[in-house]
Structure formats: C-alpha cells, structure tokens
TORKOL-4160 file (C-alpha; in steps of 0.2 Angstrom, whole numbers, padded with zeros to 4 digits, m for minus):
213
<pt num="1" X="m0030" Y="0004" Z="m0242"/>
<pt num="2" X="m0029" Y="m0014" Z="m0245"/>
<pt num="3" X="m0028" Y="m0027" Z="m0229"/>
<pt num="4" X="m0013" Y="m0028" Z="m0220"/>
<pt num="5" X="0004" Y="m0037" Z="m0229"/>
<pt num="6" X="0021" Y="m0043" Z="m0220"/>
<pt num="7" X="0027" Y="m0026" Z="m0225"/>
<pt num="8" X="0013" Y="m0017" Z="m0214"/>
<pt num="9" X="0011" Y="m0028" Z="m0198"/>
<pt num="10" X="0015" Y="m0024" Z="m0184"/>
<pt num="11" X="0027" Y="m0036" Z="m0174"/>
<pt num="12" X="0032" Y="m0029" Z="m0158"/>
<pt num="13" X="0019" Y="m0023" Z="m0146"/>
<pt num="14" X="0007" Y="m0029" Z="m0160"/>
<pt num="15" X="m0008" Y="m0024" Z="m0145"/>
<pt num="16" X="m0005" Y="m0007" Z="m0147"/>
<pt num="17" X="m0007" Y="m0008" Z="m0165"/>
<pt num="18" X="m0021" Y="m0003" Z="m0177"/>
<pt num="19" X="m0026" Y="m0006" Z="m0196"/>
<pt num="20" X="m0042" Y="0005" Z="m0193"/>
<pt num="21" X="m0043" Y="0016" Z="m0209"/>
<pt num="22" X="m0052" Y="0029" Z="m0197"/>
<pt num="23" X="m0037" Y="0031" Z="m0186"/>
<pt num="24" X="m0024" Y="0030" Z="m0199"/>
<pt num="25" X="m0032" Y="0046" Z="m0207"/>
<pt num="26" X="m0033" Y="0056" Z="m0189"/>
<pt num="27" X="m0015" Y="0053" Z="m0185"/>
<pt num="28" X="m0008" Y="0060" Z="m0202"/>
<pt num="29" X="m0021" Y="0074" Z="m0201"/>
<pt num="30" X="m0016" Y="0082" Z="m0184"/>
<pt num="31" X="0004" Y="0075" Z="m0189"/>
<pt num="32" X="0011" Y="0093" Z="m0195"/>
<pt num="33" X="0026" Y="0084" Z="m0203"/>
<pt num="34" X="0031" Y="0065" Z="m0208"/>
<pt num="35" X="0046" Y="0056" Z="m0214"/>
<pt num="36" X="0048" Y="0051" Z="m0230"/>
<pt num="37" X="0059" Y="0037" Z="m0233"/>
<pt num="38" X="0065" Y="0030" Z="m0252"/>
<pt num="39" X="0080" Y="0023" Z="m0262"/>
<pt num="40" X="0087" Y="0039" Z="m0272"/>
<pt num="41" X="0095" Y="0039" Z="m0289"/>
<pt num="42" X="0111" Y="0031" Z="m0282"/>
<pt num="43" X="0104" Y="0016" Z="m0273"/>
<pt num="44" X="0106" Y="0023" Z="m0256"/>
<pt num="45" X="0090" Y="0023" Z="m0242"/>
<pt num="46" X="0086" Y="0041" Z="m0238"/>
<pt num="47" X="0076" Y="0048" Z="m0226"/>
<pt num="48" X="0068" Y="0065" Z="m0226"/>
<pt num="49" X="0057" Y="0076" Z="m0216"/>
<pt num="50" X="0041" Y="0089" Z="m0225"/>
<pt num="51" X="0024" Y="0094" Z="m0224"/>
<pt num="52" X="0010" Y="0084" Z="m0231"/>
<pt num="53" X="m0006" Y="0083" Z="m0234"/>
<pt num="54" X="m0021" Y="0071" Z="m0237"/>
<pt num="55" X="m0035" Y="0071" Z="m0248"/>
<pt num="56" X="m0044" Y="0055" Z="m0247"/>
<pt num="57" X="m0033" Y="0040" Z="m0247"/>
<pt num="58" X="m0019" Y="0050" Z="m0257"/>
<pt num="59" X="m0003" Y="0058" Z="m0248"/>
<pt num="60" X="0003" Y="0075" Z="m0257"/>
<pt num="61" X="0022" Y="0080" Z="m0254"/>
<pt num="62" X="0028" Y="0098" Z="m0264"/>
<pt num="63" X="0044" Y="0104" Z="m0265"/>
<pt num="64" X="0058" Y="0110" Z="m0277"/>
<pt num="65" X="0059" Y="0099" Z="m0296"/>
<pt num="66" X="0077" Y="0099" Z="m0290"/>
<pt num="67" X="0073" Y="0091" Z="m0275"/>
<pt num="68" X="0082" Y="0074" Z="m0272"/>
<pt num="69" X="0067" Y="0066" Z="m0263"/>
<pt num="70" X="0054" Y="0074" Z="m0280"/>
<pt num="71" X="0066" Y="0066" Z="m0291"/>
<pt num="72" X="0066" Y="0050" Z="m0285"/>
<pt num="73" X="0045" Y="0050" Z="m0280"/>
<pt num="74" X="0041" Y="0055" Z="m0297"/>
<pt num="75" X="0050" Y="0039" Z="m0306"/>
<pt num="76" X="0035" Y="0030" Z="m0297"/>
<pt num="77" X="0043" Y="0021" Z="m0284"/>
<pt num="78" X="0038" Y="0013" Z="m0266"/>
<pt num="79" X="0040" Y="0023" Z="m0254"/>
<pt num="80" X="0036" Y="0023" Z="m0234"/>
<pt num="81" X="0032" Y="0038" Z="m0226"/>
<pt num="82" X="0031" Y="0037" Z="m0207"/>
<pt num="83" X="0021" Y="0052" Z="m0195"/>
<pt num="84" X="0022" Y="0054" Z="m0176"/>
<pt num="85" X="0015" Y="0063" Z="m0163"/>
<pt num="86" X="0020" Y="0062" Z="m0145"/>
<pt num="87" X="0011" Y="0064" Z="m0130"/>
<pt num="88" X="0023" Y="0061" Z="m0116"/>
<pt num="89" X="0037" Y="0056" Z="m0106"/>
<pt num="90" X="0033" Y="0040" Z="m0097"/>
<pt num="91" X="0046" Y="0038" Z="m0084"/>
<pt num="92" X="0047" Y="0020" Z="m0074"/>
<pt num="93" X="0053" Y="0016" Z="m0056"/>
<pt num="94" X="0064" Y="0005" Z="m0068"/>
<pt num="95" X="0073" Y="0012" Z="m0082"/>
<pt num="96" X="0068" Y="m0003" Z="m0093"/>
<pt num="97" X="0051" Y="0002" Z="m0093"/>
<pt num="98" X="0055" Y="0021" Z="m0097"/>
<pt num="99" X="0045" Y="0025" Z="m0113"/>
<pt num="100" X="0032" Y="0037" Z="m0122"/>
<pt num="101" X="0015" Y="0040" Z="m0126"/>
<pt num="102" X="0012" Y="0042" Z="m0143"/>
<pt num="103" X="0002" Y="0038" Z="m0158"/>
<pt num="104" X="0009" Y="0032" Z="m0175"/>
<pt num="105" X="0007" Y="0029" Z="m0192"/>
<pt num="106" X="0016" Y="0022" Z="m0207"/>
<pt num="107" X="0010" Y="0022" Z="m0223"/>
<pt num="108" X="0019" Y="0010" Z="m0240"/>
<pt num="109" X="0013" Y="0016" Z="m0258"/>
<pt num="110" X="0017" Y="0020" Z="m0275"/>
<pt num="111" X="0021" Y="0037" Z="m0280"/>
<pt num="112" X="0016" Y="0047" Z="m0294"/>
<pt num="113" X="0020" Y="0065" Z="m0300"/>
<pt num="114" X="0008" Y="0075" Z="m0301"/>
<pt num="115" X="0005" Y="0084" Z="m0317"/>
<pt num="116" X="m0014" Y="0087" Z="m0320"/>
<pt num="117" X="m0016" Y="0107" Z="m0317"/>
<pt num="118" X="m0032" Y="0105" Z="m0305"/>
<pt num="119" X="m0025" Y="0090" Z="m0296"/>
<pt num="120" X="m0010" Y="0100" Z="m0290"/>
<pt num="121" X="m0021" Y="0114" Z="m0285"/>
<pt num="122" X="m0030" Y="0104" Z="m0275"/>
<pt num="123" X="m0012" Y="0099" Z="m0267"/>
<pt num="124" X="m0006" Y="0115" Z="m0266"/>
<pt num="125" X="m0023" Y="0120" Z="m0257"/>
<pt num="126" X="m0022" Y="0102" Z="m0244"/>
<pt num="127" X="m0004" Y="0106" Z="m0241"/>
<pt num="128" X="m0009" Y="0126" Z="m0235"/>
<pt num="129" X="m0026" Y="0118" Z="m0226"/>
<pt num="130" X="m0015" Y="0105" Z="m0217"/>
<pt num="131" X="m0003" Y="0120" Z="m0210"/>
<pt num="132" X="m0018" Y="0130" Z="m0205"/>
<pt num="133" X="m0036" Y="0127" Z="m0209"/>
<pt num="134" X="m0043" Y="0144" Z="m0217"/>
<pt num="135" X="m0026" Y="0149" Z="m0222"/>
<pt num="136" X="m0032" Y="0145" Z="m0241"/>
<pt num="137" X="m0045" Y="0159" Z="m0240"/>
<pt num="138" X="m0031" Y="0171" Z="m0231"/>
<pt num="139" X="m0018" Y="0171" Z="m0243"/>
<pt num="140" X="m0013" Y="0174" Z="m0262"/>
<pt num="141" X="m0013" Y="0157" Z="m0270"/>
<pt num="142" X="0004" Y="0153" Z="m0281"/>
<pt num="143" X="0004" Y="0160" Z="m0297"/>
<pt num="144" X="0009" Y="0151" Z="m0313"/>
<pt num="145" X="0027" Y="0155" Z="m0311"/>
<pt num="146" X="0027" Y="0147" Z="m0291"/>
<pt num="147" X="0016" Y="0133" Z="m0300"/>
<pt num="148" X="0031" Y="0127" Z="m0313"/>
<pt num="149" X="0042" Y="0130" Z="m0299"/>
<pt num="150" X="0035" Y="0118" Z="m0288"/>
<pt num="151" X="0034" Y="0098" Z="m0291"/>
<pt num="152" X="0020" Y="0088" Z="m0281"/>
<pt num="153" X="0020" Y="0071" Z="m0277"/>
<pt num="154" X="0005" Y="0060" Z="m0275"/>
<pt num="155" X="0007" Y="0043" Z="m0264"/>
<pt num="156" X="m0007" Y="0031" Z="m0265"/>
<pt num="157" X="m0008" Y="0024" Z="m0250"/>
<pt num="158" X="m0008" Y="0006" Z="m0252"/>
<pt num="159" X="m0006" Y="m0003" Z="m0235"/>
<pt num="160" X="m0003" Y="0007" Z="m0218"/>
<pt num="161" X="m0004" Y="0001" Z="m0200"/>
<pt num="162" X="m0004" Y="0016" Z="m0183"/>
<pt num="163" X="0004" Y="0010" Z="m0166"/>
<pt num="164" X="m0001" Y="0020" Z="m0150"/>
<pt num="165" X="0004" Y="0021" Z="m0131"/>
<pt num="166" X="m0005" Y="0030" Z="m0120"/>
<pt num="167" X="m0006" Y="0027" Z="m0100"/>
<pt num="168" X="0003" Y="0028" Z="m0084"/>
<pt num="169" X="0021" Y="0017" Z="m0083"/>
<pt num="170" X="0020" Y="m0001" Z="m0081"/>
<pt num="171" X="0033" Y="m0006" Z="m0070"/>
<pt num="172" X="0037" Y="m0025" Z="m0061"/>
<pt num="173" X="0028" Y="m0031" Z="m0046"/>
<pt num="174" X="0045" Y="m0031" Z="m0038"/>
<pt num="175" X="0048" Y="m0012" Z="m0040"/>
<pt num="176" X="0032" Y="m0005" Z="m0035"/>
<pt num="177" X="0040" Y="m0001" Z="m0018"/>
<pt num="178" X="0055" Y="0007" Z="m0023"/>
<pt num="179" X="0057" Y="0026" Z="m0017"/>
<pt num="180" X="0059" Y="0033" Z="m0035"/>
<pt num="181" X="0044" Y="0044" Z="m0043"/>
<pt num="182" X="0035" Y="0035" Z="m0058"/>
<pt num="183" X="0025" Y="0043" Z="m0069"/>
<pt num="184" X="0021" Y="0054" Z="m0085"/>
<pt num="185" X="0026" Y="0070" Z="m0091"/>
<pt num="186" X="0014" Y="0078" Z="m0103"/>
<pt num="187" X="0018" Y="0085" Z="m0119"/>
<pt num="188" X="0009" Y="0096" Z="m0131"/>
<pt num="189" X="0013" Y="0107" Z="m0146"/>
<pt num="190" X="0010" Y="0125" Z="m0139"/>
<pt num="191" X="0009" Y="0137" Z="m0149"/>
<pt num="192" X="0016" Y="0154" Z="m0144"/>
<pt num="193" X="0010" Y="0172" Z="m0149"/>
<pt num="194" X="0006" Y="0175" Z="m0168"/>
<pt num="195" X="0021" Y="0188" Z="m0172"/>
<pt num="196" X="0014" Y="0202" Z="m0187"/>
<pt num="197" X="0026" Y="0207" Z="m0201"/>
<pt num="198" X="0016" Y="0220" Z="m0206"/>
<pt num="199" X="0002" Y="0230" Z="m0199"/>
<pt num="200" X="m0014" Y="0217" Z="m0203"/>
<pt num="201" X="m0021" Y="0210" Z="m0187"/>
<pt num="202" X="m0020" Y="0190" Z="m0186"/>
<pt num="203" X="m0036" Y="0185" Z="m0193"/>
<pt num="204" X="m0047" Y="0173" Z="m0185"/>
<pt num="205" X="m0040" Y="0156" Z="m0192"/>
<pt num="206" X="m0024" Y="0160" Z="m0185"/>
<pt num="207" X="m0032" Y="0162" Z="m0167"/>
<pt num="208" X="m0044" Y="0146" Z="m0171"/>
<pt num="209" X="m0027" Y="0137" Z="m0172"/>
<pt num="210" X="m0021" Y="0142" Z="m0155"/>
<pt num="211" X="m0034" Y="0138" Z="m0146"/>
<pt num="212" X="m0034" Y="0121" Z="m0157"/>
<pt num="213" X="m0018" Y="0117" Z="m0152"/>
C-alpha cells in the first residue's frame, strides 16, 4: 500500500482512524463479506456486496463472467471496496450521541482479471479459506468446467485507511443526570448449529469455526 492520498484520508472523526497496514489486513480477514463499489458499463456508480479474500496486499473477488461487477473489474478500472464489522449498539442518554461500535476499512485499487491458471487457484482456494479455514482440505476443488465458469478479479490494494469505535457512550456534561439508561448492546456473529445434508458428520474445521466465532 502506498501512504495515504486525499482519496484515503480520513476526515470526520479522523481520531479513530488508522493507516496501519497490520490492522487494515485483520479487519478484511475476519470481514466475511465487503462492498464493492465501481462505475459499470453505462457510466452509472454501483455498489455491490460478495465474498473476498486476501492474499498478501491483493483482494480476489469470483463470481459469474456474466457478472456486471466482473465485467466492469476486468477492464482494469479503480475500484473502492469497503468492509465492516460491527460490534454494538451504543445508545446515549441523548439521541445525538446514539452510535456503534465498529471497526472499518476501505480499500481504493486497480483491478485486474485474473487469467494466470495457478493465480486463480490460489483465488479460488483464499476465497474457500476465508469462508472457513480447512474447508480447502474438506471439499472437492472446482474442476475445469467450474474453473472457465468462474471469472476472478484481483484488486491491488493501492491506498486504504480503517476507522474504529469501540467504548461506552459519550454523552454531554449536561445529560449525565437524566433518568434514561445509556449504554451498549453487544453484538456478535453467532453461529447456530451446523445442519448435515447427508450422513457425514461435521468435520472438525466446521466446529473450530463455532467456537472461533
């Protein structure tokens, strides 16, 4: 990633912002989805949600050649693709000061479409990892027929900034006294019960991701 540009600063709140490459990189890993936003073939902006997955400083996105969103990556344009995950309600004794606790990360590149064979099984294997690590080992890989079915994108991940909130509310001197609750409502990605569709018993990376989650 290069140093920060006017595209990648961060303006409001710039406190709870961060350029740290380290942190950038943890909030995309443990993001299951992100939202990738473009200018399609008609000139319009476009935002659209999918999985990803990154291998070094490099964002891989798969999906159908037919795909709006592969069209328009693999003509090489700029693209932002933004991630979240949030960690809680943060409700204020003022409603001004309701927010959330969350960590960020939005990341501006080029993007490429991916045609070297091994470079897109390494996609293809990043993008299965990223859903559940050890599901790579745990099921068939795509064939030839899935593979020429299947366009990846690579995003070079040229600048990117992450914004977090994390805390109790921060209300005004003046409303510390007023008889309404203040505080935060945790909130966590739970995973229920692993549901069989056949008679093979949930192997061990699928439990590991429960109790991960």
């Amino acid at each position: 990633m290069t140093a920060q540009s006017d595209r990648s600063k961060i303006r409001r709140l710039p406190d709870r912002g961060s350029y740290d490459q380290a942190t950038i990189y943890d909030i995309l890993d443990e993001a299951l989805i992100c939202h990738v936003g473009f200018v399609d073939d008609a000139g319009l902006p476009v935002v659209i949600p999918t999985i990803h997955a990154r291998v070094g400083n490099v964002l891989y996105l798969h999906g159908s050649p037919a795909s709006r969103m592969l069209r328009s990556l693999r003509a090489g344009r700029q693209v932002s693709v933004a991630a979240t995950i949030l960690d809680g309600l943060v409700l204020a004794k003022s409603q001004f000061h309701h927010s959330m606790n969350y960590r960020s990360v939005v990341v501006f590149g080029s993007a490429r479409e991916v045609k070297d064979e091994d470079e897109k099984a390494l996609a293809f294997q990043a993008i299965v990892e990223h859903l559940v690590p050890g599901r790579s080992e745990g099921s068939r890989p795509a064939n030839d027929k899935e593979t020429k079915a299947t366009a990846v994108a690579a995003i070079d991940i040229e600048e990117a900034s992450a914004k977090q909130r994390s805390g109790p509310p921060v209300d005004d001197d003046a409303d510390i006294e007023l008889p309404y609750w203040a505080g935060v409502i945790p909130l966590t990605l739970a995973p229920g019960e692993p549901e069989s569709t056949g008679t093979v018993s949930p192997p061990d990376h699928v439990g590991e991701w429960k109790s991960r989650r």
